[in-house]
C-alpha positions as CSV (number, residue, x, y, z in Angstrom):
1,X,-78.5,148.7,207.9
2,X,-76.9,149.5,211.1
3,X,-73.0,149.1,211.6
4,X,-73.7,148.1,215.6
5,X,-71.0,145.7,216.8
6,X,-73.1,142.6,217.3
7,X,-73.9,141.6,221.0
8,X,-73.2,137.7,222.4
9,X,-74.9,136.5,225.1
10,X,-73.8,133.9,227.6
11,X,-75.1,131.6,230.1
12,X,-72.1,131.0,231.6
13,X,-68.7,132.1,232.6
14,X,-67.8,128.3,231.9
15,X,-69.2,129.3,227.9
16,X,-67.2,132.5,227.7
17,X,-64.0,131.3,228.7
18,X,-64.1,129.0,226.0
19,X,-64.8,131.9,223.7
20,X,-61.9,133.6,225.0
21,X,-59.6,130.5,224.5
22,X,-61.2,130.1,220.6
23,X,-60.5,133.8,220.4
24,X,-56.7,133.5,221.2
25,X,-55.9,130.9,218.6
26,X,-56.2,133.6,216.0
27,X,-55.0,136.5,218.0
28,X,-51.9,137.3,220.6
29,X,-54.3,138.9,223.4
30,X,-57.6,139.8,224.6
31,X,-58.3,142.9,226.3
32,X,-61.5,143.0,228.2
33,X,-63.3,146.3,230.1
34,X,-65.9,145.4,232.2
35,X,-67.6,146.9,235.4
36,X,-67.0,145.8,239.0
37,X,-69.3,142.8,240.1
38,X,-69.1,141.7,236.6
39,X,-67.6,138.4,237.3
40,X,-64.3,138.7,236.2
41,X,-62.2,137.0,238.6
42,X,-64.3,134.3,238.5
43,X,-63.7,134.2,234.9
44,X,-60.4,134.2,235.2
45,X,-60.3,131.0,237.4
46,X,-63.0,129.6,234.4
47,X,-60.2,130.1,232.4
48,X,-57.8,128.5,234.5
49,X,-59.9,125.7,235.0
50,X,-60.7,125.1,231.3
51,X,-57.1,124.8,230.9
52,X,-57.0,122.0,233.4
53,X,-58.9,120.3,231.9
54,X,-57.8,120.4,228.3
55,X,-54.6,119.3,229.7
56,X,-55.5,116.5,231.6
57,X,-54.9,118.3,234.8
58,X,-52.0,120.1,234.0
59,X,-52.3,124.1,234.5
60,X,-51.4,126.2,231.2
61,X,-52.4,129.7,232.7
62,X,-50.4,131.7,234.8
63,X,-52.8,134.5,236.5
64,X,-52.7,137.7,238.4
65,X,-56.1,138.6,240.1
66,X,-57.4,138.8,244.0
67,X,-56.6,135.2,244.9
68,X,-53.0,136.0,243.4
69,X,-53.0,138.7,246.1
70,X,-54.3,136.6,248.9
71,X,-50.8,134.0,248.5
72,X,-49.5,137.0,250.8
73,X,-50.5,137.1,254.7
74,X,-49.0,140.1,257.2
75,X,-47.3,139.1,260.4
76,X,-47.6,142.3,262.5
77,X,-46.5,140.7,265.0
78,X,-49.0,142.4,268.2
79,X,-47.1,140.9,271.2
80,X,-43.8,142.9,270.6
81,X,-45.0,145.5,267.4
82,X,-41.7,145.2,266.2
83,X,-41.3,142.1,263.7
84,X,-43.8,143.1,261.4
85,X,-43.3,140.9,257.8
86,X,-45.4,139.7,254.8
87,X,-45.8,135.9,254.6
88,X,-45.4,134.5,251.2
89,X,-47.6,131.4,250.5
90,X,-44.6,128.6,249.2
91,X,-46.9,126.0,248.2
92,X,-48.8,128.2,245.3
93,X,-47.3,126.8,241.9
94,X,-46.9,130.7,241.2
95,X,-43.8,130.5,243.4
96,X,-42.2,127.8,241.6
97,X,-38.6,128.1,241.3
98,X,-38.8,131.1,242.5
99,X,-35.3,130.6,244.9
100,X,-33.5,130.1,241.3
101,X,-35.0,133.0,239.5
102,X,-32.7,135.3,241.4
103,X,-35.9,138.1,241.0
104,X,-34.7,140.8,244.0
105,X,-32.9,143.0,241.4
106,X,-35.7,142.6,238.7
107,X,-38.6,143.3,241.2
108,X,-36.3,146.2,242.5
109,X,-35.7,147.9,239.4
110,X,-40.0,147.7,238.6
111,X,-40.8,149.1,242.4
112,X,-38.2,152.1,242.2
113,X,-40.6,152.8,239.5
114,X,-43.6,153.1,241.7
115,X,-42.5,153.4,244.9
116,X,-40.1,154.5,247.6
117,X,-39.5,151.7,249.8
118,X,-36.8,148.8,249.8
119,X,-37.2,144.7,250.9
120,X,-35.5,141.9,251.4
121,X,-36.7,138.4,250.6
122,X,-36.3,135.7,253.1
123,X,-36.2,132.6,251.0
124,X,-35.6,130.0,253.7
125,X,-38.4,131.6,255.5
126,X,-40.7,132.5,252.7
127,X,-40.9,136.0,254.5
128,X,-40.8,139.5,252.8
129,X,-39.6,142.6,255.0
130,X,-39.9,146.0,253.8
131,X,-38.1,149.7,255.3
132,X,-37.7,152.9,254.5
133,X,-34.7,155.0,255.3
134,X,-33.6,154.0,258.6
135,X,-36.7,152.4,259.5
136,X,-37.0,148.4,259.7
137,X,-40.0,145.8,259.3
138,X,-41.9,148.8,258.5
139,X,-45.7,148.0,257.5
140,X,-47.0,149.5,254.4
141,X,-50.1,150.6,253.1
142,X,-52.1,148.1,250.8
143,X,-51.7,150.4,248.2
144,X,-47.7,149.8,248.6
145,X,-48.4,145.7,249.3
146,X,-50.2,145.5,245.7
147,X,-47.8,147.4,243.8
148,X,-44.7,144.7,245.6
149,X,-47.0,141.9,244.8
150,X,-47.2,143.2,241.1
151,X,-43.6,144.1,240.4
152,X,-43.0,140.4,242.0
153,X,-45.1,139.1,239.1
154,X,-43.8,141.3,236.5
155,X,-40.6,140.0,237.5
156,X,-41.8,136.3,236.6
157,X,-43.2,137.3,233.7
158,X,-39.7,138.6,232.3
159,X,-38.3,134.7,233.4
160,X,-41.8,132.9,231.5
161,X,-40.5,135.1,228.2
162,X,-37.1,134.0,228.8
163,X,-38.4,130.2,228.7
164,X,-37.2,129.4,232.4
165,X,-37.4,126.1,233.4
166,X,-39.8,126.7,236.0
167,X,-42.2,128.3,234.2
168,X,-42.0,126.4,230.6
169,X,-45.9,125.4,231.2
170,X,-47.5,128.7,230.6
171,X,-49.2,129.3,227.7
172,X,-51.3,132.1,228.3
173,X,-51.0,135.0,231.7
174,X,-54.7,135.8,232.6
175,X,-54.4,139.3,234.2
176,X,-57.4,140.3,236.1
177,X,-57.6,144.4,237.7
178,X,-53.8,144.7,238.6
179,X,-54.4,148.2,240.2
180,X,-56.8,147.6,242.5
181,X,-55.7,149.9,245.5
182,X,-53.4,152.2,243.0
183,X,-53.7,155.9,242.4
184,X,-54.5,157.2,238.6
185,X,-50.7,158.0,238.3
186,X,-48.9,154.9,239.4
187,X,-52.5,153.1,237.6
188,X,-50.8,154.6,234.5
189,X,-47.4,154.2,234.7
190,X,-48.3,150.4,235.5
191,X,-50.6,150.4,232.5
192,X,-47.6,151.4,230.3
193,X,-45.3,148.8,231.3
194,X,-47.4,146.2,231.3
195,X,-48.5,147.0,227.4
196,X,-44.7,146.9,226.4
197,X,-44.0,143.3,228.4
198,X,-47.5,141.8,226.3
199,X,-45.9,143.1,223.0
200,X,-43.0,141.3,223.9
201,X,-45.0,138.5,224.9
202,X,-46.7,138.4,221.5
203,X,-43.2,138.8,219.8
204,X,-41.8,135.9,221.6
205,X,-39.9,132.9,220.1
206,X,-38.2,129.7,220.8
207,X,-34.8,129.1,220.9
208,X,-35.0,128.0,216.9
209,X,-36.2,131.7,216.3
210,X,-39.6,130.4,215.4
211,X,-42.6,132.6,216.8
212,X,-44.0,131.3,220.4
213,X,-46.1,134.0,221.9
214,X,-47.6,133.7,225.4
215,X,-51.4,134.8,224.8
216,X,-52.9,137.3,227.6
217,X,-56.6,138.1,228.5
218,X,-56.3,141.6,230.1
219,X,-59.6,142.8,232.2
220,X,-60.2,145.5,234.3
221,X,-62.9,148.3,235.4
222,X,-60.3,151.3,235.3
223,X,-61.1,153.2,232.3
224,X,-58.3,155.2,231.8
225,X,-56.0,152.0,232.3
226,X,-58.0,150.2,229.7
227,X,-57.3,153.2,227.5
228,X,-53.9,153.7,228.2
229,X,-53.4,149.9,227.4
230,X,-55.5,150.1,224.2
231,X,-53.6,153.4,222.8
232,X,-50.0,151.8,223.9
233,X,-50.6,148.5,222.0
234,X,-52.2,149.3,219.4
235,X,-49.1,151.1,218.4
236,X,-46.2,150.2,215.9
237,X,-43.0,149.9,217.4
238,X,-39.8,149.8,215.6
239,X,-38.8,146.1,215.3
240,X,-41.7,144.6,216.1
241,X,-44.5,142.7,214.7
242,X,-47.8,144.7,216.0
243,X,-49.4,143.3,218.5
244,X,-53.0,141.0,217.3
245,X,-55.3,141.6,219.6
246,X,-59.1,141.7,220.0
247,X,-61.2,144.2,222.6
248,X,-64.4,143.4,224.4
249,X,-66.6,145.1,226.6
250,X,-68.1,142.6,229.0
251,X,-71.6,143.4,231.0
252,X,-73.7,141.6,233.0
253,X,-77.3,143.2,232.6
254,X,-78.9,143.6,235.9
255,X,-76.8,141.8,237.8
256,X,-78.1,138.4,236.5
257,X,-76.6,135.1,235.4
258,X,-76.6,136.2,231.3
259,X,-73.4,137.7,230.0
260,X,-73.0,139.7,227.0
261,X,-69.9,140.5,225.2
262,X,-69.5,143.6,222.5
263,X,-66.8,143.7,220.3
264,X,-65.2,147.1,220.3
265,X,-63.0,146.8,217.6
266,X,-64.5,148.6,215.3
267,X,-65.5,152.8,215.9
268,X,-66.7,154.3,218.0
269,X,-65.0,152.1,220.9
270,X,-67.8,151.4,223.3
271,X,-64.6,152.1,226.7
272,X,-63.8,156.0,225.4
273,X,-67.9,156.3,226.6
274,X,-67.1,154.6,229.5
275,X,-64.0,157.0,230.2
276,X,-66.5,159.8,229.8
277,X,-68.4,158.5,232.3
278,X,-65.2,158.5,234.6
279,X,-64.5,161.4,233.7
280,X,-67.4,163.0,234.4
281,X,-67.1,161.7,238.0
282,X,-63.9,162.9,238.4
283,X,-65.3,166.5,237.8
284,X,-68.2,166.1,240.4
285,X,-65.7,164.6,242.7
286,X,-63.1,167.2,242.4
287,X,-60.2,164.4,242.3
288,X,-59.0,165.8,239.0
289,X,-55.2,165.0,237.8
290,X,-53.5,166.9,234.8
291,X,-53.1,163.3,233.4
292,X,-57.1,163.7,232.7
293,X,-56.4,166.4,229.8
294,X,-54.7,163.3,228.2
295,X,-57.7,160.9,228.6
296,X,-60.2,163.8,227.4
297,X,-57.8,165.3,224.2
298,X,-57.8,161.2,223.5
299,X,-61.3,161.1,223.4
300,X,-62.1,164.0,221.5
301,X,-59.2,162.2,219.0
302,X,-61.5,159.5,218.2
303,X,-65.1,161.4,217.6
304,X,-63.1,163.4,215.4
305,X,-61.8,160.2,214.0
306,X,-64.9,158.8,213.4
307,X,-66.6,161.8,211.4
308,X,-63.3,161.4,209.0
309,X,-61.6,164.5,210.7
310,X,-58.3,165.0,212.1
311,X,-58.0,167.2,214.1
312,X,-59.8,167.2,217.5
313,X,-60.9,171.3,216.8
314,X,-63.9,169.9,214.9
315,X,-65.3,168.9,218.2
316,X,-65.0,172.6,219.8
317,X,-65.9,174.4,216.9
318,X,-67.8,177.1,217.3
319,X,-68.2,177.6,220.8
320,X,-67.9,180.6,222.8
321,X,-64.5,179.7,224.2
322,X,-62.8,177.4,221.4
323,X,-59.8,179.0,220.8
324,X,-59.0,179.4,225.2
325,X,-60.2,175.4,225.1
326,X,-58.3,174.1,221.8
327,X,-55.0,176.2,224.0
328,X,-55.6,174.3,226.9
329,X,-55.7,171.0,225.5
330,X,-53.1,171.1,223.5
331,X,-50.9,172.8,226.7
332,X,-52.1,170.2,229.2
333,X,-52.1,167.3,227.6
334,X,-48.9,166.2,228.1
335,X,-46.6,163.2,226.3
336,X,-46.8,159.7,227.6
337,X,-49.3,160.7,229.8
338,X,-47.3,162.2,232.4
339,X,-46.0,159.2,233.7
340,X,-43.9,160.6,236.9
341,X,-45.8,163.7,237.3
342,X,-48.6,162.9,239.9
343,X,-49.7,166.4,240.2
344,X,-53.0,167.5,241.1
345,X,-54.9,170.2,238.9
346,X,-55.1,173.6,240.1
347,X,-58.6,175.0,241.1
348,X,-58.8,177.0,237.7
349,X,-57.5,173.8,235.7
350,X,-60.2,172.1,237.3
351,X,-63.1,174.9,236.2
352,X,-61.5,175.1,232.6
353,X,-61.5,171.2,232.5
354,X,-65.1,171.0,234.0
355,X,-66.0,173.3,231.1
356,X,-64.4,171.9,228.1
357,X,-66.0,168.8,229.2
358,X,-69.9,169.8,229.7
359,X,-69.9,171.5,226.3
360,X,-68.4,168.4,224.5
361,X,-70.9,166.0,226.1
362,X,-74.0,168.8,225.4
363,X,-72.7,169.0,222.2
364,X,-72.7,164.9,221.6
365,X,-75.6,164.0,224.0
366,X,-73.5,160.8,225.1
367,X,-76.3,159.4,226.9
368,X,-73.8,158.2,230.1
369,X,-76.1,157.5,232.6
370,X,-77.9,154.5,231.5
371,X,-74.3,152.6,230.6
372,X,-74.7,150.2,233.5
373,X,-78.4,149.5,233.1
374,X,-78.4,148.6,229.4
375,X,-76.7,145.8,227.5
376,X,-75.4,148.3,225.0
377,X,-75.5,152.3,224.9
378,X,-77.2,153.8,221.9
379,X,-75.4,154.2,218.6
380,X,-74.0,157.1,219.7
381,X,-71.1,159.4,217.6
């Protein structure tokens, strides 16, 4: 009898979004990998609108996905070149309250994290300027505008946990492909904080100390960020409940109107194969980081894992080079996934890397190619 995770089908994003809201009255969050073109913005707004309409028009979600990003409009201002500023969108209910929230510090403290430029918030105006240095009104790359727009929603995030006024209506934060135009590095130091504000979200409670979580659906195409967030809540921390949550992989086969969601809760999870695929691209591409000894050493974790070993030498044994690759992962691979470090792996890194990884996958036969054409891989190891 096979031990598959069982596949769901769907007609409709309409249908899934009520699975996902079914699914979050026994658990604290969803998380949810699924490729690009998938449909999951669109779900996201299904899940908004299901809200809606449970509430008799009153919104209960409060989400982050492409349309979040679109409540912000540059002025570059072509007569003159010289007043160039982002135009924040007032009339969104995401900017509620947000003169009171006093959020410059907060948002501050998350972008010095990221970033090296400063703003200051026009609230009269609804205008954002940004400069570095000396330099004023300074326009900056979309990479830079995504990772402002996120810290700005981190920051009301902290004020929804904190039971703000403004923001007593959510229920549940839908977060839909945060990193879009973000680097692997800052995509993982993102990843991290955003896994230890959803534990706090699922360790919330009232002001009579009784629980009160705000539920999250989490979905994204980045495979390493949907690791990163798997591995960093799915860990105990001291003083905290863990976190309940459930992990999907969501496909649309062939691009048509059926969707099909896999539980990957149980082993192997279905997204480490999808990180191999990544991975694998990352070789052929050359973009290789010295985070990516992290994502591979976590990888190799689980098969060993999952044929009741612990330790990750049971996946190199007995090739010619084990000992040289067993040194290298265990030297490279660094803690917490080198947050800060964005450094780029030198040329013989990137042979030894591109090594250790052909012989695990001709060892495994991960059959990565055909992951976007089926509905599910192979029971694979």
């Amino acid at each position: 009898m096979s031990n598959k995770p069982a596949i769901h089908r769907y007609q409709s994003l309409r249908s899934l979004a009520n699975k996902l809201r079914s699914d979050l009255e026994g658990v604290q969050c969803i998380l949810l990998f699924a490729y690009n073109r998938t449909g999951k913005t669109r779900l996201s707004m299904d899940f908004k609108e299901r809200g809606k309409k449970k509430n008799r028009g009153q919104a209960d979600s409060l989400y982050f996905n492409a349309f979040t990003e679109d409540l912000f409009i540059w002025h570059n201002d072509l007569p003159e070149d010289r007043d160039r500023h982002l135009k924040i969108n007032s009339e969104s209910k995401f900017f509620y309250g947000l003169k009171d929230l006093a959020l410059d510090e907060t948002i501050a403290t998350y972008l010095s994290r990221y970033a090296e430029f400063e703003f200051d918030i026009d609230y009269e105006t609804w205008t954002v300027r940004f400069r570095k240095g000396e330099e004023e009104n300074i326009k900056i790359s979309r990479g830079e505008e995504n990772i402002f727009i996120w810290c700005l929603f981190m920051s009301i995030c902290e004020r929804v946990l904190d039971g703000h006024e403004s923001y007593r209506w959510v229920k549940y934060l839908y977060i839909d492909d945060p990193i879009s135009s973000l680097d692997d590095n800052n995509a993982i130091a993102v990843a991290c904080d955003l896994a230890e504000m959803l534990r706090k979200a699922s360790n919330r409670k009232d002001d009579q100390g009784k629980a009160a979580p705000i539920k999250t659906v989490f979905s994204s195409h980045h495979a390493l960020f949907f690791n990163v967030m798997c591995n960093e809540l799915s860990r105990r921390k001291e003083g905290l409940e863990s976190v309940k949550l459930k992990r999907y992989f969501l496909h649309r086969p062939n691009g048509k109107g059926v969707y099909t969601l896999r539980a990957t809760d149980d082993t192997p999870f279905f997204h480490h194969v999808a990180s191999l695929s990544e991975l694998q691209k990352a070789v052929e591409s050359g973009h290789l980081y010295t985070h990516h000894f992290n994502a591979l050493r976590s990888i190799l974790e689980k098969t060993a894992s999952f044929f009741g070993h612990t330790d990750i030498n049971i996946c190199l044994r007995d090739l010619d080079d084990e000992i040289l690759y067993n040194r290298a992962l265990n030297l490279l691979s660094h803690g917490k996934y080198a947050l800060y470090e964005p450094v780029k792996m030198m040329d013989d890194n990137k042979e030894l890397f591109g090594r250790i990884l052909e012989a695990f996958l001709n060892r495994y036969k991960f059959d990565l190619p055909k992951l976007v054409e089926d509905i599910a891989p192979r029971n694979t190891p």
